[in-house]
N, C-alpha and C positions, 0 to 999 in steps of 0.2 A: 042973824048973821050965822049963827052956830048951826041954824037951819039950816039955808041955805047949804052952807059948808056937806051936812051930812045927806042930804038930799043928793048932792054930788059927787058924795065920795057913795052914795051906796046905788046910783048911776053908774056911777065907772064900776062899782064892784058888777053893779045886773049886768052892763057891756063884758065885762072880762068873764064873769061867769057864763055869759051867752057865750062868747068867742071858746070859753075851754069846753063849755056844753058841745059848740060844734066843730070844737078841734078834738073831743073824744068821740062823737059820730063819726067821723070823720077817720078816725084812727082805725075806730071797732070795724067800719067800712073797708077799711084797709086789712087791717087783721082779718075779718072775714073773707074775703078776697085772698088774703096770701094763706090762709088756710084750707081753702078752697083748692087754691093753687101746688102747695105742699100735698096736699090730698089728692091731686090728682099726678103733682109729679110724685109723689108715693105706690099710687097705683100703677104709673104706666116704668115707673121704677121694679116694683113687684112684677110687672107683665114682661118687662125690660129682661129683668131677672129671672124667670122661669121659663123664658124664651133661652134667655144664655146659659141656659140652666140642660133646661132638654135640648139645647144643638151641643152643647159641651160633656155632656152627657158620653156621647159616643165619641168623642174626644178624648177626655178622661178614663171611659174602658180602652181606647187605642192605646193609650200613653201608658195605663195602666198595665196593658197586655205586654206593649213594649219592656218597661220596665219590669215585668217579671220575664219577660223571656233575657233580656238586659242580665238580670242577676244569674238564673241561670247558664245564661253563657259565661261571664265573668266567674261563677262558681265552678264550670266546667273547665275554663282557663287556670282558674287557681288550683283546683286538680290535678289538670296537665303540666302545670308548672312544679307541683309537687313533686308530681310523678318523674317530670326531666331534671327535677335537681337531684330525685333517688340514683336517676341513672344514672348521671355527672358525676354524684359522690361514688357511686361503682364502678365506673369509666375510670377515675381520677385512681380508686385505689386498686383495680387496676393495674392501671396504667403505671402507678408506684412498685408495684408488686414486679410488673415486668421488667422495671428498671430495676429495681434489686437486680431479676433474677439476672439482666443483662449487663450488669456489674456483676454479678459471681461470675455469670459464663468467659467476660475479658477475663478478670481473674484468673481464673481455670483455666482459658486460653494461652493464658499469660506464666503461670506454670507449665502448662505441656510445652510450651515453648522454649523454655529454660530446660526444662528437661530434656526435649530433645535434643537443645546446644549440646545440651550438656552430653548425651548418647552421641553425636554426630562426632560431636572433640573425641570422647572416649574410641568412637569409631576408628577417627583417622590417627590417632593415638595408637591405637592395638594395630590398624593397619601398616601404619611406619615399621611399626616392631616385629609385625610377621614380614614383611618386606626385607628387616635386615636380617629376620633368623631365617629366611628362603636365601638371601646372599650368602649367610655364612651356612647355612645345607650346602648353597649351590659349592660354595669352597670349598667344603666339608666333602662332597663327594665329588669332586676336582681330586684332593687330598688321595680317597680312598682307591678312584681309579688308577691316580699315579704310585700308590702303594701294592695294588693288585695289579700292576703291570710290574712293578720292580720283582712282590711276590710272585709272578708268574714267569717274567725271567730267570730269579731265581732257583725256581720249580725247571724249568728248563734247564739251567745250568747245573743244578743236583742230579737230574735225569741223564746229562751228559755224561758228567762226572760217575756218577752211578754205573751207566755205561762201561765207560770207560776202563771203571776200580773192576766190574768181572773182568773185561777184555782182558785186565794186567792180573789177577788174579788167575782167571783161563791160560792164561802164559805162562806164568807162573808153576802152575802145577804142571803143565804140561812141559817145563823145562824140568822139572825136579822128577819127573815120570821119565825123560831121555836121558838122564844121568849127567848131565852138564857136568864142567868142574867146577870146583868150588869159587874161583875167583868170580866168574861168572852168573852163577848165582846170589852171590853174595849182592854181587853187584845191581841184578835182575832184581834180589828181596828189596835192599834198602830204596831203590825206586818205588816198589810199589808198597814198598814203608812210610814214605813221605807222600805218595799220592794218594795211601789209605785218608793218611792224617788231613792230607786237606782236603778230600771228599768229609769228613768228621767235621 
């Protein structure tokens, strides 16, 4: 019976060891095959690859070339961007500087202008005042003509008088030269006594 027994279990063991026998054939079969397979998707991977390799090749110097001319330009933009923000800060101060100067010059402006009020008032200030010292000239010699006409009346009326005082004078001697009498003379002197005095 124990026979029996192990006769059968070492049956089923030769069956399962056949069946793993040829389920590792079967494997290795397989394994060889997908190594096979690997090996040659390896190779046409490698061919795959040295094909993308030398077409990308000249890709790669394209892109390459691009991106150095890329950087040079960008490095030539950030130069010129240098360069316009030098100018901009020189523009800018400048442009500060001008404004200063165009704030002095209002300034400046802005005093000659007060000044000038200020000459212009002074002007018509001084011109008011010769205006009324030419009025009081012009009255002043109003004044002087009607004193040079009274003086020159006068001067006429002395000259008259002056006249006159030889005329009564000339009579005079020439009465006291005819002998006149004395009442006569007397009378002849004290005339031209009083008309001396008011020619005096």
């Amino acid at each position: 019976m124990l026979q029996n027994w192990f006769f059968a279990f070492l049956e089923t063991l030769t069956t399962e060891l056949a069946a793993e026998r040829s389920l590792c054939e079967k494997l290795e079969a397989d394994k060889q095959n997908f190594e096979k397979q690997c090996k040659d998707l390896k190779m046409a991977l490698e061919e795959m690859d040295n094909d993308m390799r030398t077409r990308n090749r000249g890709q790669i110097a394209a892109l390459e070339a691009k991106l150095q001319a890329a950087t040079e330009q960008y490095a030539q933009m950030e130069q010129e961007r240098n360069t316009a923000n030098r100018q901009i800060r020189r523009m800018e101060k400048k442009l500060s500087d001008t404004l200063m100067m165009n704030e002095e010059e209002k300034r400046n402006i802005e005093q000659l202008k007060e000044t000038a009020d200020r000459a212009i008032a002074r002007h018509r200030q001084m011109r008011r005042q010769i205006e009324d010292l030419e009025e009081e000239a012009c009255r002043e010699r109003s004044k002087c003509r009607q004193l040079q006409r009274s003086i020159d009346d006068l001067n006429e009326a002395n000259e008259t008088l002056t006249r006159e005082n030889a005329q009564l004078k000339s009579l005079a001697a020439l009465a006291r030269r005819s002998g006149l009498n004395r009442p006569s003379t007397s009378r002849f002197g004290s005339e031209t006594d009083s008309i001396g005095r008011g020619a005096r």
